[in-house]
C-alpha positions in Angstrom: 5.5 18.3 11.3 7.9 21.6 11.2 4.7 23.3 9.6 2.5 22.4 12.4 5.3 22.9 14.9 5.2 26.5 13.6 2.0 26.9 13.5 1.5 25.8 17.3 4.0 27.9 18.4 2.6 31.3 17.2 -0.7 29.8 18.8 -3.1 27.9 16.5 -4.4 25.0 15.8 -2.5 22.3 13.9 -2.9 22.1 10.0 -3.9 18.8 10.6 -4.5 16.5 13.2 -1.0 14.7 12.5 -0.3 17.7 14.5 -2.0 16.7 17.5 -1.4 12.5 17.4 2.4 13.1 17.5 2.7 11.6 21.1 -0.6 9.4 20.8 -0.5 6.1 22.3 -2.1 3.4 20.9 -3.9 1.1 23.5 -5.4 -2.4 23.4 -8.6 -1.5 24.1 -9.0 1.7 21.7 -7.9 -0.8 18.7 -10.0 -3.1 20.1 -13.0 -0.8 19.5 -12.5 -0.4 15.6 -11.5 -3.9 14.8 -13.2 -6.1 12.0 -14.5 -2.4 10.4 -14.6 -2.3 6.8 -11.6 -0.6 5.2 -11.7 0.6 1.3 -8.0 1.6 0.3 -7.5 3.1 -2.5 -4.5 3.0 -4.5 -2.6 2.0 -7.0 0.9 1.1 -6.1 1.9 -2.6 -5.5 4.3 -1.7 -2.9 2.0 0.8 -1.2 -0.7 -1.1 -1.4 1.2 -4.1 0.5 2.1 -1.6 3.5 -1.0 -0.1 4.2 -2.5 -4.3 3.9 0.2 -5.5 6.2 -0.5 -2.8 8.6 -4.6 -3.1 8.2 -4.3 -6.8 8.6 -2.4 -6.7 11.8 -4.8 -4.9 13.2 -7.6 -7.0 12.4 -9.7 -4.7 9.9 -11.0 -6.2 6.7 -9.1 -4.6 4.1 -10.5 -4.6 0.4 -8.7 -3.1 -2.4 -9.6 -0.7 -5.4 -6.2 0.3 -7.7 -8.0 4.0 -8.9 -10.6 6.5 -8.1 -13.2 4.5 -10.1 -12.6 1.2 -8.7 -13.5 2.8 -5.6 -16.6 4.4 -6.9 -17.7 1.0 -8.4 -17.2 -0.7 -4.9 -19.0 2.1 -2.9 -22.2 2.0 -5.3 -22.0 -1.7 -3.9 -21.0 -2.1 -0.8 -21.0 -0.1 2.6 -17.6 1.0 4.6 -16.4 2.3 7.8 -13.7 4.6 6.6 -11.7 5.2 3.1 -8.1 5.3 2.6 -7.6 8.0 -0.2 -4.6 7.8 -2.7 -4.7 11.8 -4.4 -2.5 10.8 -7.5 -3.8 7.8 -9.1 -4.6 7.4 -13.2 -8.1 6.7 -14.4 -9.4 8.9 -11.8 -7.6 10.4 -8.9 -8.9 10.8 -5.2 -10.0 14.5 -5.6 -12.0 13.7 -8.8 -13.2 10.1 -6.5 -14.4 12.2 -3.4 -16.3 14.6 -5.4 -18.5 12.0 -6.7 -18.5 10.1 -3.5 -19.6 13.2 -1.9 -21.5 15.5 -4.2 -23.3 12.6 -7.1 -23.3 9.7 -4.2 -24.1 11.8 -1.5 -22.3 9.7 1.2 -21.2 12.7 3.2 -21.2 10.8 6.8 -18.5 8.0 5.0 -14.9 8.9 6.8 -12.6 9.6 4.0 -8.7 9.9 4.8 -6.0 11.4 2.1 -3.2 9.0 1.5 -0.3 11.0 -0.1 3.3 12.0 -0.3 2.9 15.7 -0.8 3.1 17.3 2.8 2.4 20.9 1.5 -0.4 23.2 2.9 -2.0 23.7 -0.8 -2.5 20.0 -1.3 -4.5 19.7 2.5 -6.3 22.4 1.8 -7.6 21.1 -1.9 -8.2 17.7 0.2 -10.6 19.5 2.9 -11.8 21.1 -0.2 -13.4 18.3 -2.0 -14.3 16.8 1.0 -11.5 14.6 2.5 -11.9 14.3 6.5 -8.1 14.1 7.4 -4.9 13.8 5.5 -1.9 11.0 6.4 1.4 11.5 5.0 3.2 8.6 2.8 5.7 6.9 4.1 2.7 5.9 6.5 3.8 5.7 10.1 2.3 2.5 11.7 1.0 4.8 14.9 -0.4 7.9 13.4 -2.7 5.8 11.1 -3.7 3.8 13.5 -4.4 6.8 15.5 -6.5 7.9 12.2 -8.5 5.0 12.2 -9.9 4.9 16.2 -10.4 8.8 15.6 -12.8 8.4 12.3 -14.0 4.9 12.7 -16.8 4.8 14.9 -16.5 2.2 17.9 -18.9 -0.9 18.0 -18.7 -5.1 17.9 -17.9 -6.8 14.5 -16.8 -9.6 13.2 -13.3 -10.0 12.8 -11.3 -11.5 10.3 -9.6 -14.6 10.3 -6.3 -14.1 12.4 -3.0 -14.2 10.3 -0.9 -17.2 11.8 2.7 -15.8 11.9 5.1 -18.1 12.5 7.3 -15.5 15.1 10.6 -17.6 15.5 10.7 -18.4 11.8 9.9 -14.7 10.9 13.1 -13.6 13.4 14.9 -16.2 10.7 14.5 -14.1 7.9 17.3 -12.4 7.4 17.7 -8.8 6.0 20.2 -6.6 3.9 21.9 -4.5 6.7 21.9 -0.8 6.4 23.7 0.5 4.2 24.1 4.2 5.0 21.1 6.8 3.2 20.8 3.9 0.3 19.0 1.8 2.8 17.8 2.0 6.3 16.6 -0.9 7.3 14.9 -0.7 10.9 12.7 2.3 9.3 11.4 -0.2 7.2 11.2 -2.7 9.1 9.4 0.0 11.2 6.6 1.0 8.4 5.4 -2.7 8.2 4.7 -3.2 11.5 8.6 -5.0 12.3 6.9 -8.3 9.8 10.6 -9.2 8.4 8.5 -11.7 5.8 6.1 -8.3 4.7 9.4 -6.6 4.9 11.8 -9.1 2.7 8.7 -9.2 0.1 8.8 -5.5 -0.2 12.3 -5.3 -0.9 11.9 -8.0 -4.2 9.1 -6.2 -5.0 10.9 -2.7 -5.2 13.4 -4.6 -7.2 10.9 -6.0 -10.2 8.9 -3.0 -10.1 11.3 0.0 -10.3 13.9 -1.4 -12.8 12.5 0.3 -15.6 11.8 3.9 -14.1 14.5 5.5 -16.1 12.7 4.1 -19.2 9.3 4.9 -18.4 10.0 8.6 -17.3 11.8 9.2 -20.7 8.7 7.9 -22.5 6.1 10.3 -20.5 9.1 13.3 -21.0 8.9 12.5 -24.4 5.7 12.8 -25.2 5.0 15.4 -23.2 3.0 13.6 -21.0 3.6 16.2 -17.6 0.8 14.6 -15.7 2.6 11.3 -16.4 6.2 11.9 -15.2 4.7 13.5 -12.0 2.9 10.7 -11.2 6.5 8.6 -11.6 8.0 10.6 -9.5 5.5 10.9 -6.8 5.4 7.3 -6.7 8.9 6.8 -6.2 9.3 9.2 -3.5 6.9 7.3 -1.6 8.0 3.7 -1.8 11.4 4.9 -1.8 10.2 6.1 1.8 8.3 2.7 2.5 11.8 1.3 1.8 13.8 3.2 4.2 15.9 4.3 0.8 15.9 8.4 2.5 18.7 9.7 -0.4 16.4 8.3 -3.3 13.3 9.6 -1.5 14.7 12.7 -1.1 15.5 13.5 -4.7 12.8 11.8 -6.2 10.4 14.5 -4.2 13.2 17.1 -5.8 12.5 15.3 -9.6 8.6 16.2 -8.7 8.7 19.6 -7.3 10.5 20.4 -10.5 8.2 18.9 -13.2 5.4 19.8 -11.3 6.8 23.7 -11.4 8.2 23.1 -14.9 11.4 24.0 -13.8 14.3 25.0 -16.6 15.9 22.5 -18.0 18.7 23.0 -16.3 17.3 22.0 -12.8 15.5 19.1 -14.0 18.6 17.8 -15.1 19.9 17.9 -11.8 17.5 16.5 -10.0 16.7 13.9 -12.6 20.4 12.7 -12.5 20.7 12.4 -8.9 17.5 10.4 -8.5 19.0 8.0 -11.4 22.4 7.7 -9.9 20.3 7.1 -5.9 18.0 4.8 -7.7 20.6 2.9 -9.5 22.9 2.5 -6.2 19.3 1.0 -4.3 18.3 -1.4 -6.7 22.2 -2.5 -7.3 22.6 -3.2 -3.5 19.7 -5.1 -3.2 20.2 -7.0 -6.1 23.7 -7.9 -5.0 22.2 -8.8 -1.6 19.7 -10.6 -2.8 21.3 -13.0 -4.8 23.6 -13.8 -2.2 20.8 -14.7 -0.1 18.7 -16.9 -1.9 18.2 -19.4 1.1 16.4 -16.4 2.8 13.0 -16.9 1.3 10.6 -14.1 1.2 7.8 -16.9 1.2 7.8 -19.4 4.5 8.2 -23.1 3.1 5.3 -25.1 4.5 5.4 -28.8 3.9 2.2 -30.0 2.2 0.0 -32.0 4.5 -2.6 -34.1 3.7 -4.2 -33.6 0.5 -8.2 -31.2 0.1 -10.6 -33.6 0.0 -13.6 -32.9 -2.4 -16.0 -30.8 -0.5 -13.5 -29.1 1.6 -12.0 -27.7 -1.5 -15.7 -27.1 -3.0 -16.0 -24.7 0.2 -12.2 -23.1 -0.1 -12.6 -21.9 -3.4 -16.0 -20.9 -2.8 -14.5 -18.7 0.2 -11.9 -17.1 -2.3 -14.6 -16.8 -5.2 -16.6 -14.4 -2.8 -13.4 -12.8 -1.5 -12.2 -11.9 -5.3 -15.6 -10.2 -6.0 -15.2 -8.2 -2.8 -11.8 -7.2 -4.0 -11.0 -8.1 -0.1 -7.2 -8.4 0.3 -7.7 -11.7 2.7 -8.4 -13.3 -0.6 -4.2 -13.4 -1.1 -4.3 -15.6 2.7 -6.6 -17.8 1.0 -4.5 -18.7 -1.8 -1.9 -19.6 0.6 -4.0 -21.3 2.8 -4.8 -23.4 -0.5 -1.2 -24.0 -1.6 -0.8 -25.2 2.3 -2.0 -28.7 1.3 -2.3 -30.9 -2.0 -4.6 -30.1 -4.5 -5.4 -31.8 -7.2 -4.7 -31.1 -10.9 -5.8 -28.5 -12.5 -6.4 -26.7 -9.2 -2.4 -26.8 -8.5 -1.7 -24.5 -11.9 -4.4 -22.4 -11.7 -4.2 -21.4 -8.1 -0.1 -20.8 -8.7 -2.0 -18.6 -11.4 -4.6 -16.7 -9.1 -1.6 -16.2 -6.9 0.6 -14.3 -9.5 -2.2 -12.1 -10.3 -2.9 -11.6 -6.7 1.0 -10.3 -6.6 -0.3 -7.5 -8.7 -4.1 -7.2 -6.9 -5.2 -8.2 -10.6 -8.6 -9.5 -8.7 -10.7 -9.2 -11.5 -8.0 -11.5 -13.9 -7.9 -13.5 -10.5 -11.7 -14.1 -10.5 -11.9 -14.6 -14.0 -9.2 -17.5 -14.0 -10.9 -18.9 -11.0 -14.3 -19.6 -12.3 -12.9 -20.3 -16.3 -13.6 -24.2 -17.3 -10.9 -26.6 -16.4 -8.7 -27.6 -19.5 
């Protein structure tokens, strides 16, 4: 924003066109236009992946998922989209190295494709125009600029929607949350970057919790063995769901801890940074911890009381519904599941759905597919 800002002032167009959706309002009717397009997003953290879905889903888009470059490869050689969300820093194969093929080898050169990524700087929007990217969005997304995105490269027309999410508004005002807790934690820009869903919201914040206990330990390893590419790619990550969290001291020094390895700073400086983004990280995932487990009644998952049990053929047509879902690696597949836990299913259904949903938790939809059609023990 201060680079465009800049850049308008002395007279010129906007780096990007961030630039010029600052003060774009979003109306009814302009979302209207895009909803039920196809959306690939591409990317491979959990927590990022679950706040661009919550955001997608709200607005009625069908969402399907790819964790790398390839994935997304794989799923364009089969499928058509209306738009790509583009992760840059990604292992297997990152979104520069996915657009190139995409564009070049697959020639889809009318396919919207948007960069996805925490680095703000004017060399990595340039490399994005390079290889063919349409736009760039900055992680932590903001709800209105990507939506903004979307009505701008999507082309307008009737589709089908998907299914709308049910959400329960006076038991999602129930939910409680940790209250902010100075830079370790502001919780309303959260709350903001999931479209105010307190249930997305609470998830997010156990999810942080399982997933970023063992940075420390995983950083070491890629310093160790040299692995640059590696500890960048650590760091990068936790600068932007540190940002999805509201956590602005740990995102702030985690982008420090990747400027630094990325310039192969002294030793000296990367001991700084490293330290502080430690010492932030440890005083995030202690709070929320604490928190948490003082608040076990507030459940990150609405309890729904089982109704009447899935009679034969309904069931038959459910699980065919999620079976084509998992194959599309279409996020709606993790409503399904809940629709199926909703009601009483019969053994060995119960187990193996509880199953599919775990790996669903970790958009595993290939070991999700693969436990849905395996022969009942």
């Amino acid at each position: 924003l201060l680079l465009d800002s800049i850049v308008d002032a002395l007279g010129f167009a906007p780096i990007s066109g961030q630039g010029m959706r600052k003060t774009a309002r979003i109306d009814s009717e302009q979302l209207q236009a895009i909803q039920g397009a196809r959306v690939l997003l591409v990317e491979d953290n959990e927590i990022n992946q679950q706040v661009a879905y919550e955001l997608l889903a709200q607005a009625r888009l069908h969402v399907h998922l790819a964790a790398n470059g390839q994935e997304a490869v794989d799923l364009l050689a089969k499928q058509d989209f209306d738009v790509v969300l583009m992760d840059i820093q990604m292992p297997v194969m990152d979104g520069y190295q996915a657009t190139r093929i995409i564009r070049e080898q697959m020639q889809r050169t009318d396919l919207p494709i948007i960069a996805l990524t925490a680095n703000a700087l004017l060399e990595d929007r340039e490399k994005s125009r390079e290889v063919g990217m349409n736009d760039h969005l900055n992680k932590p997304i903001d709800p209105d600029l990507l939506m903004a995105a979307l009505i701008e490269w999507i082309p307008a027309g009737q589709r089908e929607l998907p299914p709308e999410e049910e959400m329960d508004t006076e038991q999602d005002n129930e939910i409680e949350l940790p209250p902010e807790q100075g830079k370790q934690l502001n919780t309303p820009v959260g709350l903001k970057r999931l479209g105010n869903n307190r249930q997305a919201y609470r998830r997010l914040l156990e999810r942080f919790v399982d997933s970023q206990q063992n940075f420390a330990a995983m950083l070491e390893a890629a310093l160790a063995a040299s692995d640059q590419q590696e500890a960048i790619r650590l760091a990068h990550t936790l600068k932007g769901v540190a940002g999805n969290l509201g956590a602005e001291e740990l995102q702030y020094w985690a982008g420090e801890l990747e400027a630094q390895l990325k310039i192969g700073t002294q030793q000296q400086a990367l001991t700084h940074s490293y330290e502080h983004t430690l010492k932030a990280l440890q005083e995030v995932l202690q709070y929320l911890q604490d928190w948490l487990a003082a608040n076990p009644q507030a459940s990150a998952t609405v309890t729904v009381a089982k109704s009447e049990a899935w009679s034969e053929e309904e069931l038959h047509k459910a699980l065919q519904a999620l079976s084509a879902l998992l194959e599309d690696y279409d996020a709606a597949a993790v409503q399904e599941v809940e629709s199926l836990l909703e009601r009483a299913l019969p053994e060995p259904w119960a187990a193996r759905i509880q199953t599919i949903k775990g790996l669903l938790a970790e958009y595993d939809f290939e070991a999700a597919l693969e436990a849905l059609n395996s022969p009942p023990r």
